[in-house]
C-alpha positions as a printed NumPy array, in Angstrom:
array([[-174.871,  184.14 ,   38.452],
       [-172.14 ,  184.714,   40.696],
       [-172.036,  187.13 ,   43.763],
       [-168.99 ,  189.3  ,   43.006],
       [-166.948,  190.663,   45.843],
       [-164.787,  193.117,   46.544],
       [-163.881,  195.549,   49.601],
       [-163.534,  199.158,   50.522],
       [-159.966,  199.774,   48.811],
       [-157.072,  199.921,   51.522],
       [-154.831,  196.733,   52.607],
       [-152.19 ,  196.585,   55.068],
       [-149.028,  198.716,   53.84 ],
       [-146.677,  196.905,   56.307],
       [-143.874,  198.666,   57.961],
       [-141.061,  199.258,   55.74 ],
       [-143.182,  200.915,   52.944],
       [-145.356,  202.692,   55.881],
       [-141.861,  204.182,   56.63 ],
       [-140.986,  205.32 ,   53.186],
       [-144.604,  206.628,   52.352],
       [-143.803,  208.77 ,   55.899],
       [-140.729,  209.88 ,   55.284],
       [-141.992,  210.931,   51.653],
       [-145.299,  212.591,   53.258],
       [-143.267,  214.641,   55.724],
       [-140.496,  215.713,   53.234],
       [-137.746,  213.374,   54.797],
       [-135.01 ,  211.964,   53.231],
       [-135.777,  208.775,   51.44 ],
       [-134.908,  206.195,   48.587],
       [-136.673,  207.199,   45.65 ],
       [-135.548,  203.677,   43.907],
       [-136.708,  202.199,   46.998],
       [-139.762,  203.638,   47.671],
       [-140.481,  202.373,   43.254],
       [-139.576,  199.487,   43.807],
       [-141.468,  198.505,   47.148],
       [-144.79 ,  200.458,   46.078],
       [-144.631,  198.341,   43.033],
       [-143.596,  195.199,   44.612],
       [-146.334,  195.14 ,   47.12 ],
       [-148.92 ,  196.166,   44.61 ],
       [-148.285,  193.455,   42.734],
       [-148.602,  191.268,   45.649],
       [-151.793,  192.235,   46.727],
       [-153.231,  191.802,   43.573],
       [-152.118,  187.95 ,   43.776],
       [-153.652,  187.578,   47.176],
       [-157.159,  189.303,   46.409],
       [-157.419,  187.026,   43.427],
       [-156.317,  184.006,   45.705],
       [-158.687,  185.088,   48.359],
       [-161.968,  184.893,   46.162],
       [-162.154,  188.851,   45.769],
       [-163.385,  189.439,   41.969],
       [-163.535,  193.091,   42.257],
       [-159.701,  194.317,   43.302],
       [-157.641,  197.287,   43.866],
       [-154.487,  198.654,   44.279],
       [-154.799,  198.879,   48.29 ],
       [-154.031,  202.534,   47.872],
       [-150.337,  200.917,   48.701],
       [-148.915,  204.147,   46.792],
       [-150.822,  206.565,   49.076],
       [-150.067,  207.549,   52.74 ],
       [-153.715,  207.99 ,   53.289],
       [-157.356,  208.36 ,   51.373],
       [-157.669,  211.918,   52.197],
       [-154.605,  213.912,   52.18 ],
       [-152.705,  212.284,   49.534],
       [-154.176,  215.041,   46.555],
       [-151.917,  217.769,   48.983],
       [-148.674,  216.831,   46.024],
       [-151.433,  217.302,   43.566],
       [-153.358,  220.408,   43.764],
       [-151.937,  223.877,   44.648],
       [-153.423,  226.043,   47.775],
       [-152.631,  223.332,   50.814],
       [-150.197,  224.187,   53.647],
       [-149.32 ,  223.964,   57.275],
       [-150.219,  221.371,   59.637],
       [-153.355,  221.323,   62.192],
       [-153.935,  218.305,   64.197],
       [-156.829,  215.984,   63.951],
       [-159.768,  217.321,   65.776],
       [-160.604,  214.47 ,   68.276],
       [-164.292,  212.354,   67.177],
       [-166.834,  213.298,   69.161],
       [-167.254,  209.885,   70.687],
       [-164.056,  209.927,   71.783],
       [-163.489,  212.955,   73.188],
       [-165.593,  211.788,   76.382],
       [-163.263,  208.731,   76.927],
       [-159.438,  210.309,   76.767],
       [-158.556,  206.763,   78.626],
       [-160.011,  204.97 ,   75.955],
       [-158.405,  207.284,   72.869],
       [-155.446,  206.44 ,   74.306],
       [-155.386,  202.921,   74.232],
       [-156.941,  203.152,   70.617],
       [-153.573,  204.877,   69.851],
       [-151.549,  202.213,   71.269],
       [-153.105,  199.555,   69.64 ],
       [-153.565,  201.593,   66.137],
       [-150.548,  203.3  ,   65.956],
       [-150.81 ,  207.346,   65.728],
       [-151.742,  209.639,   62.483],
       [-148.263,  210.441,   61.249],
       [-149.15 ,  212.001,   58.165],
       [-149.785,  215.667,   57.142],
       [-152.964,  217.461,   57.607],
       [-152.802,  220.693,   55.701],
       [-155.137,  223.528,   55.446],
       [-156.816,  224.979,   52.127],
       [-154.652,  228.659,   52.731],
       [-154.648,  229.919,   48.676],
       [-156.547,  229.29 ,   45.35 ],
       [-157.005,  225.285,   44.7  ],
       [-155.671,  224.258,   40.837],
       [-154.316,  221.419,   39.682],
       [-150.255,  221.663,   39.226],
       [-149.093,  217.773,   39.282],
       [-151.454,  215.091,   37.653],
       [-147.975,  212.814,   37.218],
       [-148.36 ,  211.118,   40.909],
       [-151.91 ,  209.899,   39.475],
       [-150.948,  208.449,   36.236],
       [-147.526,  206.836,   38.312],
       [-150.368,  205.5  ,   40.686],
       [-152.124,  204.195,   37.38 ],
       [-149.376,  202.631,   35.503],
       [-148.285,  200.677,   38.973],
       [-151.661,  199.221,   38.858],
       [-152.149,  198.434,   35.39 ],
       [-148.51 ,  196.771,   35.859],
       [-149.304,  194.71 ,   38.654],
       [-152.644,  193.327,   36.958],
       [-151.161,  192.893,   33.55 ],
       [-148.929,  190.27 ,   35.969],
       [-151.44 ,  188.759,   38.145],
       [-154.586,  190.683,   37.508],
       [-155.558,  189.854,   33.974],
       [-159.152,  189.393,   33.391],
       [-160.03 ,  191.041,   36.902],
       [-162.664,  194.481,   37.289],
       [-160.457,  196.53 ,   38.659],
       [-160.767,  199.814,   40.503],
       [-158.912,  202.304,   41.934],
       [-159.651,  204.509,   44.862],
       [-160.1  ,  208.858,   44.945],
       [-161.188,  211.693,   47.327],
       [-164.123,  213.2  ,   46.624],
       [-164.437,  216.949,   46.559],
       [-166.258,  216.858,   50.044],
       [-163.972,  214.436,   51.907],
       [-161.175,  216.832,   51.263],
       [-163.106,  219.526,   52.797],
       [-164.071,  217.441,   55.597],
       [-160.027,  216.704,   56.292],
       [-158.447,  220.024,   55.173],
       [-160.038,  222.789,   56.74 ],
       [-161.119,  225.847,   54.083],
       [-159.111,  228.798,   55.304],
       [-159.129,  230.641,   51.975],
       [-162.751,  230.528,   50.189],
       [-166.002,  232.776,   51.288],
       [-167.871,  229.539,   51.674],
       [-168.264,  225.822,   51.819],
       [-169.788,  226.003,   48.348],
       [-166.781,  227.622,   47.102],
       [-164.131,  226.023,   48.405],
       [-166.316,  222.721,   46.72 ],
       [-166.005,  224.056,   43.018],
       [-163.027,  224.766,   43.141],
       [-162.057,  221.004,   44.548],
       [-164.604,  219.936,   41.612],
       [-162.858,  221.244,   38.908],
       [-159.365,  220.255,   40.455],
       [-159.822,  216.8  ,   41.008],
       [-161.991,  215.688,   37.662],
       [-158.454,  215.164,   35.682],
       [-157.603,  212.637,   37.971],
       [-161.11 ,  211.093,   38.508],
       [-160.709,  211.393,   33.969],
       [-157.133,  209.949,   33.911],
       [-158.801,  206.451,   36.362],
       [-161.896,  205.572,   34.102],
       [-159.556,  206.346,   30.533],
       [-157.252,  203.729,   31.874],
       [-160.095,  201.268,   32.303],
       [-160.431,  200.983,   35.938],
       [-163.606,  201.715,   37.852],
       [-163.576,  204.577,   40.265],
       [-164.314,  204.357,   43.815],
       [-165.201,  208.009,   45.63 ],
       [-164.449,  207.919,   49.627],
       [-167.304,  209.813,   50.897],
       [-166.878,  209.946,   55.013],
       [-167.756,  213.234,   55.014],
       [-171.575,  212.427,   53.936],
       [-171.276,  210.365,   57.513],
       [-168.552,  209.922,   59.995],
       [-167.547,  213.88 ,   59.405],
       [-170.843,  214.362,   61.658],
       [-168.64 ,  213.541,   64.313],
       [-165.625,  214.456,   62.824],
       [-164.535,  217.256,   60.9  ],
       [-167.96 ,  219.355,   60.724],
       [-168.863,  217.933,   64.303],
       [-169.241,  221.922,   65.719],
       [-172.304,  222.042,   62.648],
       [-175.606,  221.626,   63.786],
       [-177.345,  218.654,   62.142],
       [-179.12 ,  220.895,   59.838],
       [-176.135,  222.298,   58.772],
       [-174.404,  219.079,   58.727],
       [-177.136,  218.3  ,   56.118],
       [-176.928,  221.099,   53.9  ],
       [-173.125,  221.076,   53.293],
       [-173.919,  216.359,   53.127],
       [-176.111,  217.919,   50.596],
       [-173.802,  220.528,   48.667],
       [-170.645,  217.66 ,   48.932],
       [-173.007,  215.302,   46.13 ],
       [-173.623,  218.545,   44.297],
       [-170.376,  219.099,   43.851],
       [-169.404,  215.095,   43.401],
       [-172.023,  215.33 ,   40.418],
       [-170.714,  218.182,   39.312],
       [-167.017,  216.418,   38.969],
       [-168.075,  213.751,   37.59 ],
       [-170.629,  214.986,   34.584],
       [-170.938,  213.016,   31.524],
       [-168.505,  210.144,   33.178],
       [-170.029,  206.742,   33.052],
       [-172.044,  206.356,   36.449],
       [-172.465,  202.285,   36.072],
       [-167.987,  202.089,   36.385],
       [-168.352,  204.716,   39.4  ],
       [-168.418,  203.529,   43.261],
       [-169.148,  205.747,   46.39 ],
       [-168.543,  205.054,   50.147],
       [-170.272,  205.733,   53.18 ],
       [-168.501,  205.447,   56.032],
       [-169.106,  206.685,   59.794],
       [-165.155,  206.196,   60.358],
       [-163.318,  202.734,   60.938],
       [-162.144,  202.478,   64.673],
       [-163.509,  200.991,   67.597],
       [-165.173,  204.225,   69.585],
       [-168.653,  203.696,   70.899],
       [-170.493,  205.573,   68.028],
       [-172.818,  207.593,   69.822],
       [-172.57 ,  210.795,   68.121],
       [-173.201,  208.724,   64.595],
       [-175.292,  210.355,   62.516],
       [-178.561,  208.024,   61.698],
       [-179.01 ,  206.6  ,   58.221],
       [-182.333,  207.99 ,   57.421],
       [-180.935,  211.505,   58.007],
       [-178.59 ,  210.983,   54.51 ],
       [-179.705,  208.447,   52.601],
       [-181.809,  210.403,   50.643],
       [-178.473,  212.299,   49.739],
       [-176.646,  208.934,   49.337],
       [-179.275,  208.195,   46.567],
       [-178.823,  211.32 ,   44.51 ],
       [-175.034,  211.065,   44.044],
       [-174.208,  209.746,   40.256],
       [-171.964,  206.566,   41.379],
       [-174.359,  203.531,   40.624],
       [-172.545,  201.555,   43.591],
       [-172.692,  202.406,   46.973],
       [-170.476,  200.736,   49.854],
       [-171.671,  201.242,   52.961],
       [-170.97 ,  199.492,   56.732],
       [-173.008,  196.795,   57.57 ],
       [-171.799,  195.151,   60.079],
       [-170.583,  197.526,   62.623],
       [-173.1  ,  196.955,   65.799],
       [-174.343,  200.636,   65.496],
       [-175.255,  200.625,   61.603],
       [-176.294,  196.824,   61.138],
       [-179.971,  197.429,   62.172],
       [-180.057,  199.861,   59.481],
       [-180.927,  197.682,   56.751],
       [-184.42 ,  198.236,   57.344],
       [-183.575,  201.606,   56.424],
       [-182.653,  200.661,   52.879],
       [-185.346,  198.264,   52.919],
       [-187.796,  201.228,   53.334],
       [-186.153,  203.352,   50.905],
       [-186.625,  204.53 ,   46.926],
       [-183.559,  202.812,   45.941],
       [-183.393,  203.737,   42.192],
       [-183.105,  200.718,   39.679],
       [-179.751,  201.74 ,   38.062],
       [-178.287,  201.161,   41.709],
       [-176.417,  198.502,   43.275],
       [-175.871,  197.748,   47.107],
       [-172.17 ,  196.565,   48.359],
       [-173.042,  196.42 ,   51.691],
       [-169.963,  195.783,   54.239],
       [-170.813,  192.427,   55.584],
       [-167.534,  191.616,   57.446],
       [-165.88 ,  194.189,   59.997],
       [-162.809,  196.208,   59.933],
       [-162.197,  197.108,   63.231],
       [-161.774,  193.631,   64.303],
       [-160.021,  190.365,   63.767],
       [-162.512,  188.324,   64.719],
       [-163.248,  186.367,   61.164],
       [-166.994,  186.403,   60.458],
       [-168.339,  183.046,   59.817],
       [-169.411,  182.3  ,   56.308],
       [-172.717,  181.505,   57.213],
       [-173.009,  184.907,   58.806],
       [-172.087,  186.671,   55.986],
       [-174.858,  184.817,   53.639],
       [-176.739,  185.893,   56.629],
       [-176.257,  189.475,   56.201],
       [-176.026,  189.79 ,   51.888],
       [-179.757,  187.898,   52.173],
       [-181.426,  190.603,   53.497],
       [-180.168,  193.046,   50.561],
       [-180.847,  190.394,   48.407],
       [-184.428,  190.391,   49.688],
       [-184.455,  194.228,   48.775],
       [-182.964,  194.547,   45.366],
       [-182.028,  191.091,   44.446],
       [-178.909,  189.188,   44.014],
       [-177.709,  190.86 ,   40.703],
       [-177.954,  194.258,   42.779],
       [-176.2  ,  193.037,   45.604],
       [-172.09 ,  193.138,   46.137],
       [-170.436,  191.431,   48.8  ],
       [-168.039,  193.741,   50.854],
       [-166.774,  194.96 ,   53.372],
       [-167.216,  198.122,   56.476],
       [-164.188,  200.44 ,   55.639],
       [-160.54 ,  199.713,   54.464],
       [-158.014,  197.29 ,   56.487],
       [-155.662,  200.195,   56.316],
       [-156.657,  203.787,   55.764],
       [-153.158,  205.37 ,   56.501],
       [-149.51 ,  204.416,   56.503],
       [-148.89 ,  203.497,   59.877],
       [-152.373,  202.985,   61.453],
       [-154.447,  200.109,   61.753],
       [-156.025,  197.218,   63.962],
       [-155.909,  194.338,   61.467],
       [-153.27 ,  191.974,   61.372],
       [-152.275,  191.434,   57.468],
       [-152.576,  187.883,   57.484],
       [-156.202,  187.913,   59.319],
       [-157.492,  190.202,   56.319],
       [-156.946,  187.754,   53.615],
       [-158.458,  185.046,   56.243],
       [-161.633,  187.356,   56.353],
       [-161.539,  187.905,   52.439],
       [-161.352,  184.351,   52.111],
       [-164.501,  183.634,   54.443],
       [-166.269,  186.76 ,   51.967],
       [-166.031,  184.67 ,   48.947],
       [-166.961,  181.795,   50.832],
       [-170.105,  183.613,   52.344],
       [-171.389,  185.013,   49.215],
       [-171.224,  181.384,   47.68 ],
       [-173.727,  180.092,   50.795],
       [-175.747,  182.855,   49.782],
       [-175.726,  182.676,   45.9  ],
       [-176.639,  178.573,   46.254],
       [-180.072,  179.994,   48.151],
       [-181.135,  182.228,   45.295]])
């Protein structure tokens, strides 16, 4: 049997289609014949290198999207304005340090709107152009790969654009639920698995609900799977994917929330995969934690075993290292190779050099063979 591998969804955009996915988020002038043709172009590319890197689970590197959580904003009516990201707690102790994140990273370009009327769907056509891009670009180099394609879950949009309009959290959630399920339909009719982005059962602790208590925190942790169950009824759990993230950039991480406050809530959500970081210095010990856990049968663990807030390449024999001990838990046919976040989680913004992420990739596949030949 053969480790498969795979990684959180995002790749490097690079700088001329970062500039037209800009210009196109902040209603600038731009190429619309240009913009097809790069999207597609690169795409197709990164398809080719995930295959030539050793990844057997690929995706589309959300190369069509600005961003994981604000692209739905062209999708789904009730979204407007413009309020600036709410500095991590973490961070906001060290303004020296946020600022040389910024110049290292780049700055958050894109638009952050605010839920200010009723949420419906009104445009599912960027989804199915985001679809038949992908299905084009595997058809070329792709054929024979699992394929999946990245989408915001009810509660990460909640998490990024602030309910201004609904009585409640709850709300607000259904009516985000019933929005997004087209495009969450239009993903697994096309064949592709489904991957949900769920910071906001983690890294919005210190984020976007960071004024909650943790109690609270919990509750609305709790009422985001609701509604992601909700969303997703009677879809085929075993082609669904969730991930946990407590936010990919180098801060110190002190206001993380702990594991074994959520993953209890982690377990209930419907996905039968769950990505989560594993090798960021503050969650790595936490293995134990899923050691010590009920992990239903029907679920498989893609822990992140190389980093994404770093260009140091992990050694394969580290990797093998860190996919044993999940293997210990659940055994190898549970157990996915991948990675701690995205290499590229909006247009314009990033730490890893392009060509170091395929080098990393590379050293996955070679890691989860080292650790496949011990079991």
């Amino acid at each position: 049997m053969t480790i498969e591998t795979t990684h959180v969804g995002s790749l490097p955009r690079g700088d001329h289609l970062s500039e037209l996915l800009l210009a196109k988020d902040n209603g600038r002038d731009y190429d619309k014949d240009e913009f097809e043709t790069t999207v597609q172009d690169s795409i197709t590319v990164a398809v080719k290198k995930q295959r030539e890197s050793g990844v057997t689970i690929v995706s589309d590197g959300e190369l069509g999207k600005v961003g994981y959580s604000t692209y739905m904003q062209e999708r789904l009516s009730g979204f407007g304005g413009h309020i600036d990201r709410k500095p991590a707690k973490d961070l906001a102790a060290h303004p020296g340090l946020a600022k040389k994140l910024s110049a290292i990273m780049g700055s958050q370009e894109f638009t952050r709107a605010s839920c200010v009327g009723e949420v419906k769907l009104v445009n599912l056509e960027p989804a199915l152009e985001d679809i038949r891009r992908y299905k084009e670009a595997l058809d070329k180099e792709g054929q024979g790969t699992r394929a999946f394609m990245n989408a915001a879950s009810p509660g990460l949009i909640t998490a990024f654009q602030v309910n201004k309009y609904y009585s409640s959290h709850e709300a607000y959630l259904e009516a985000l639920a019933s929005a997004m399920r087209p495009e969450y339909e239009a993903i697994l009719d096309a064949g592709l698995d489904i991957q949900f982005d769920c910071p906001d059962l983690a890294m919005s602790r210190h984020t976007g609900y960071q004024d909650a208590t943790e109690e609270e925190f919990v509750k609305m942790a709790a009422a985001n799977v609701e509604a992601l169950n909700a969303a997703t009824e009677g879809l085929p759990a075993d082609r669904m994917r969730m991930h946990l993230c407590w936010g990919n950039y180098e801060g110190p991480h002190d206001h993380d929330i702990a594991l074994e406050k959520v993953i209890d809530i982690v377990l209930s959500a419907r996905p039968n995969t769950i990505l989560f970081e594993s090798a960021n210095p503050c969650h790595e010990h936490e293995w134990t934690v899923w050691r010590d856990a009920d992990i239903p049968e029907d679920k498989i663990l893609a822990p992140g075993v190389i980093d994404t807030c770093s260009n140091y390449v992990e050694h394969p024999e580290l990797i093998a290292q860190r996919l044993q001990r999940f293997i210990d838990i659940v055994g190898m046919d549970r157990v996915v190779a991948s990675t701690d976040c995205g290499f590229g989680t909006f247009a314009g913004y990033g730490k890893i050099d392009p060509d170091v992420t395929w080098k990393k990739l590379r050293n996955l596949r070679t890691g989860a063979d080292l650790a496949e030949a011990r079991n």
